[in-house]
N, C-alpha and C positions, 0 to 999 in steps of 0.2 A: 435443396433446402435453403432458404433465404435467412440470413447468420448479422446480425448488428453486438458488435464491441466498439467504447471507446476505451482512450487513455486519457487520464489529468494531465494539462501541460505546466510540470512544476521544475523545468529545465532540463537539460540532455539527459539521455538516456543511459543507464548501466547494464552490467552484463546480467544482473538480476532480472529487471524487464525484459531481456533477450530471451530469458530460456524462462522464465515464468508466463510472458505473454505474447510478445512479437513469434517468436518458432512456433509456438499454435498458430496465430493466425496464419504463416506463411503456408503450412501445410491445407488449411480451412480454403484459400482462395484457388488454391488450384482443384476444389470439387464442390464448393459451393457459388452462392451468389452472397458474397459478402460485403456489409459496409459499415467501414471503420470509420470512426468519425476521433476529433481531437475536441476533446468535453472541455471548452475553455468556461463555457458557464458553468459548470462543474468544480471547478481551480476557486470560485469566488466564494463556496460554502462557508472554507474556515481562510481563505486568504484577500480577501476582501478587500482587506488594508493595503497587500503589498501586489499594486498592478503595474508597477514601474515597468517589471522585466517580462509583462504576461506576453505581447507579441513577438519581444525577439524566444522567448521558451515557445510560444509558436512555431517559429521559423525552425529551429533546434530540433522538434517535435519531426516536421517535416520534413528536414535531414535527416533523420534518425531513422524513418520509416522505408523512406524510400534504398537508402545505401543499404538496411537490412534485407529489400528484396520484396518489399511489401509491389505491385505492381497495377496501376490504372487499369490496364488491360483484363486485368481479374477480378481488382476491387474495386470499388464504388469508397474514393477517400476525399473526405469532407470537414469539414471546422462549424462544428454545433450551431454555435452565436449567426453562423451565414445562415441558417432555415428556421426562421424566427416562429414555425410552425411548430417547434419542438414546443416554444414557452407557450404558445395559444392552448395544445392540449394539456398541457400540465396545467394549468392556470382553471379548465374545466375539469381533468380529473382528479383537483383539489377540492371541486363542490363536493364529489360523492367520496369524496378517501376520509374515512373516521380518525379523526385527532387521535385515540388511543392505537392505531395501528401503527403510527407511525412514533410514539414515545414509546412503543415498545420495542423496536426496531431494535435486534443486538448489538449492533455497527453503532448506531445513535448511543447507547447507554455505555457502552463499552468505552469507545472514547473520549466519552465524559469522566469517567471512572479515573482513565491511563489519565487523562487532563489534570483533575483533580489531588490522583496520589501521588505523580509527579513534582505538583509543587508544594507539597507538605513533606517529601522525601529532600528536595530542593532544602526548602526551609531548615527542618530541624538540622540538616547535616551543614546548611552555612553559618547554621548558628553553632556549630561544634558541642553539640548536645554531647550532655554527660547524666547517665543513668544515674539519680542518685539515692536507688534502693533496688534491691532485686527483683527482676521483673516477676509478674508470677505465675510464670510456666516454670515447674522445677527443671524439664528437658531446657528449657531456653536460657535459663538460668546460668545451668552447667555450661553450655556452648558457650555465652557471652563470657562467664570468667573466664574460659581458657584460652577463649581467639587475641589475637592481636589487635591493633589497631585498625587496620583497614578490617580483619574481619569480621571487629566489632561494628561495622557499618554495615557490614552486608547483611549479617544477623537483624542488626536492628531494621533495613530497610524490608527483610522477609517479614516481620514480626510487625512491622507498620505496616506491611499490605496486606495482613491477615487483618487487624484491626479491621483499615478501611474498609475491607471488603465485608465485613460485616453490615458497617454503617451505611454504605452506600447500596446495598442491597435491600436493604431493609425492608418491610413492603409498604410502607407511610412514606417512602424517600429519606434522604440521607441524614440520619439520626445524627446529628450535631452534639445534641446530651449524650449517646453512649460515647461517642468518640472522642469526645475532652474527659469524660470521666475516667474512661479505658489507659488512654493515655498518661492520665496523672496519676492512676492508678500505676503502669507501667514503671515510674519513675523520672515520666518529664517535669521539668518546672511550672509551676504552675499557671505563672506568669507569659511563659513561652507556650505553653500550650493554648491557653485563653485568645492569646495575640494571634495564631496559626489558624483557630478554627474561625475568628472573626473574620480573619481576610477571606477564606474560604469561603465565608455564608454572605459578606458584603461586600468583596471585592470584585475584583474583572478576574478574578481565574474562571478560566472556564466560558466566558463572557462570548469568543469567538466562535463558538460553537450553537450560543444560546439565543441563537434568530432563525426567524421563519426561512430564510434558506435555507439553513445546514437542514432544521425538520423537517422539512418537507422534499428534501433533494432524494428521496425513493421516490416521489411521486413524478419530480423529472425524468430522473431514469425512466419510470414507467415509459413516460411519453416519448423519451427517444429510442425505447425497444419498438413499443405496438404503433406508433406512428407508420412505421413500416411494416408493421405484420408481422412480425420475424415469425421464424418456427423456432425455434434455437440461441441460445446466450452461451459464447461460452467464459466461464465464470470457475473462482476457486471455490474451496469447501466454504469459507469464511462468508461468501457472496451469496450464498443459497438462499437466507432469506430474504434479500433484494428480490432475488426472482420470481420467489414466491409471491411477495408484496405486489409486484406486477400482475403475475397469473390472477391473483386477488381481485384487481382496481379491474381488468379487463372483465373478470365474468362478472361484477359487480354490474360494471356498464352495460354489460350485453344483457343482463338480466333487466335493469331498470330502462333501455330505450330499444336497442335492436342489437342483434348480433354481427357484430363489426368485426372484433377484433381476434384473433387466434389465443391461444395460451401457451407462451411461449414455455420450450423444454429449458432447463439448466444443464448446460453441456459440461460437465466436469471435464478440468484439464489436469494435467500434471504436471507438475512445479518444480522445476531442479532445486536440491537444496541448495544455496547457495548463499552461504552469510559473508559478512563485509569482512574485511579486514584486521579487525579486530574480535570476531567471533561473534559477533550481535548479527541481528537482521541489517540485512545491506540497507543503506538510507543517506538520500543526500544530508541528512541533517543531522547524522552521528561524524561527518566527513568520515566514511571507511567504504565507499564505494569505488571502484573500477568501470573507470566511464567507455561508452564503444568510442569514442573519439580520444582518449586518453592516448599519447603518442609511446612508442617505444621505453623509453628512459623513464616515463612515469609510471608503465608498468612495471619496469623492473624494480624500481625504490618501493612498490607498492607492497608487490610478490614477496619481497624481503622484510616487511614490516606484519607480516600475515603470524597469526598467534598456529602455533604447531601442540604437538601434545604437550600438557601443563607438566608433567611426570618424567620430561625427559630433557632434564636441565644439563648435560653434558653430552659430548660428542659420544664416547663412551656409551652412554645407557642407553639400552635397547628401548624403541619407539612403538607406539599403539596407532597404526595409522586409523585405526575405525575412530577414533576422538580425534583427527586431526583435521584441520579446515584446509590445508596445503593437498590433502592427499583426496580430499571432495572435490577438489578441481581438479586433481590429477583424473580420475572419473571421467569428467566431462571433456578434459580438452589436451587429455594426450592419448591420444587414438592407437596406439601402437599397444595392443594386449601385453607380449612379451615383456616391455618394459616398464608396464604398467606394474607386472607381476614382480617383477625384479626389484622395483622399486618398495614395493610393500614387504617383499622379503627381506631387503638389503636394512628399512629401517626398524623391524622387527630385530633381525639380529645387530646390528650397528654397524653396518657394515655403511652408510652413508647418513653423510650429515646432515642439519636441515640446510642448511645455509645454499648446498649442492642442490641439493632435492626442491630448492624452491628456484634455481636458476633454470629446472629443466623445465619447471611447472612456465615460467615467464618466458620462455623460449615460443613453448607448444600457446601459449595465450596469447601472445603478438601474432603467429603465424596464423591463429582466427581470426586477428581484429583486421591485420592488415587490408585484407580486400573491404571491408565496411570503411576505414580511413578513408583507401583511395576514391571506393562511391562518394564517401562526404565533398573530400575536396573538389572532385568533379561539379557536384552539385553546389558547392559552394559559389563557384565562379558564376551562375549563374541564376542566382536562387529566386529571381523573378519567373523566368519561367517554370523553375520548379513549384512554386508556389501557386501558379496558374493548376495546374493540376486539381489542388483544392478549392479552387473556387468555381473550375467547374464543375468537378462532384458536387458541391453545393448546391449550384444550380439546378442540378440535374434534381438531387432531393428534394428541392422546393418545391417542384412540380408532382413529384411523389406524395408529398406530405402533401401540400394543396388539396391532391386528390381525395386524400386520408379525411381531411377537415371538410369537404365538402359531405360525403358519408356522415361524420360527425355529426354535423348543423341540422341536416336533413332529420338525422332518428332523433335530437333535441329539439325540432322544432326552434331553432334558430332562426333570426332574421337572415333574409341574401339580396343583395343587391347585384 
């Protein structure tokens, strides 16, 4: 079964992408024919602006793959932007892809949405907003009198996303009148509210996302799945309509010139839970992520910065490891059952603390990174050659793709020289 995955190059890689998507593909190349490409035109949808660091997060990318075990001899590994055949067929399967398939894309709106209430949750809370009437949910009401300060924020930022989500759902688009109304209704100022929704509807929030790139980068994708034929993507839950959007643009094509291209499967994977450091989704941009190149001593101050059960504020109080993010990695990367078990028992009854229980978790987490380290620095030392690797995948695909486009041209009736 012939298998195409990339990754966005937006700098080194964390233990999140290890066990979310790298441990798939490594198991995928030893029984398929697989090709991994590193989606650098991909990185430019919403980061456009920032290409300073885009080839050395190349280089990084390509460290990161290879010390993981990703292997030439198995995959077919490549850099997007070197098989400029990817953009030739995106650029034709953008004649027949319907503008509304792609505004409706959940990925596309969703991240508009996250963009959007982001900087109105930003806003009102740099402005130290103070409610200055009862809101009027009588449940919400009651919780905001009796929370405290911080969780008079957190009330208000849940009660601001119920708003927005109103408004930005809307089926007209993002109803601007209910949402200043709602608001002021709620008890913002009037004046602060007026100000928030204008930036909103005439500002650049959002702005990054609001070019024929980011919309149309399904249609990319398409072209760097079926370019190759694939039979197979493998993809999270969250990516299923991508796939689909593909399956789509292909039978569209087959239907309106000749039948080219396959309909690729969406290979569902499975995704260690794994949140950062701080108890959020792992992300270079919250800084609470655990890099595979992160050395010893940064894990350890890391492991020890890890939020544990919120409820077990003394050494003393017996611990809930099923709420605790310390004891989700004890899961993954302390391999020893027995004291897997001891551990959950020991912090059930108090018999160990966290401060212990997160020195064994940093112990057993260096002892997996350490052989990815030493591949890095290997390949550090010589990272032209390693780099050659990809460039000749690259190669190799141009000629693939080539192939692909000349099919293309033929069933369009294309000119050829």
């Amino acid at each position: 079964m012939k298998i195409v995955s990339g990754m966005r190059p937006t700098g080194k890689l964390h233990i999140g992408h290890y066990f979310g998507v790298i441990q798939n593909w490594l198991k995928l190349q030893e029984e398929h024919e697989c090709y991994f490409f590193i989606a650098d035109w991909h990185a430019l949808t919403n980061k456009y602006k920032e290409t300073e660091n885009l080839k050395e997060n190349i280089r990084q990318m390509i460290i990161d793959w290879l010390a993981c075990g990703l292997n030439p001899e198995k995959s077919t590994l490549f850099i997007q932007s070197l098989v400029k055949q990817h953009a030739e067929l995106s650029l034709l399967f953008s004649m027949i892809t319907p503008k509304s398939w792609l505004e409706l894309n959940p990925s596309y709106k969703d991240l508009k949405f996250n963009l959007f209430y982001q900087y109105l949750k930003d806003f009102f809370l740099g402005k130290k907003i103070k409610i200055n009437q009862a809101p009027p949910a009588e449940s919400f009401e009651e919780a905001y009198e009796k929370a405290n300060g911080k969780q008079k924020n957190k009330i208000f930022e849940e009660y601001l996303k119920e708003i927005f989500h109103k408004a930005f759902y809307n089926k007209k688009g993002l109803d601007f009148d209910y949402l200043k109304e709602t608001l002021i209704k709620f008890g913002l100022q009037k004046k602060i509210v007026e100000e928030a929704v204008k930036n909103l509807k005439e500002g650049d929030v959002g702005k990054d996302i609001d070019t024929l790139g980011f919309l149309s980068y399904p249609v990319l994708q398409a072209a760097d799945i079926l370019i190759y034929k694939a039979d197979a993507v493998p993809v999270g839950e969250d990516q299923l309509p991508h796939i689909e959007l593909t399956r789509e643009i292909a039978r569209r094509f087959n239907n309106l010139y000749k039948e080219i291209f396959p309909e690729p499967k969406a290979m569902l994977t499975e995704e260690a839970k794994l949140l950062g450091i701080d108890g959020r989704k792992m992300s270079k941009s919250y800084n609470n992520a655990i890099y595979l190149s992160d050395d010893n001593e940064t894990v350890d101050n890391k492991v020890l910065q890890m939020k544990t059960d919120p409820k077990r504020i003394k050494k003393t109080d017996p611990g809930n490891p099923e709420v605790c993010t310390v004891f989700d990695y004890h899961k993954i990367f302390t391999k020893d059952e027995l004291l897997l078990n001891d551990i959950d028992k020991k912090c059930r009854n108090a018999e160990i603390g966290c401060v212990e229980c997160k020195k064994i978790l940093a112990k057993n987490l260096n002892n997996f990174l350490n052989p990815i380290r030493e591949k890095r620095k290997e390949i550090e030392k010589d990272i032209k050659k390693y780099e050659k690797i990809f460039i000749d995948g690259s190669l190799k695909c141009r000629q693939i793709a080539e192939n692909t486009m000349e099919e293309v041209k033929d069933a369009m009736n294309l000119y050829k020289i």
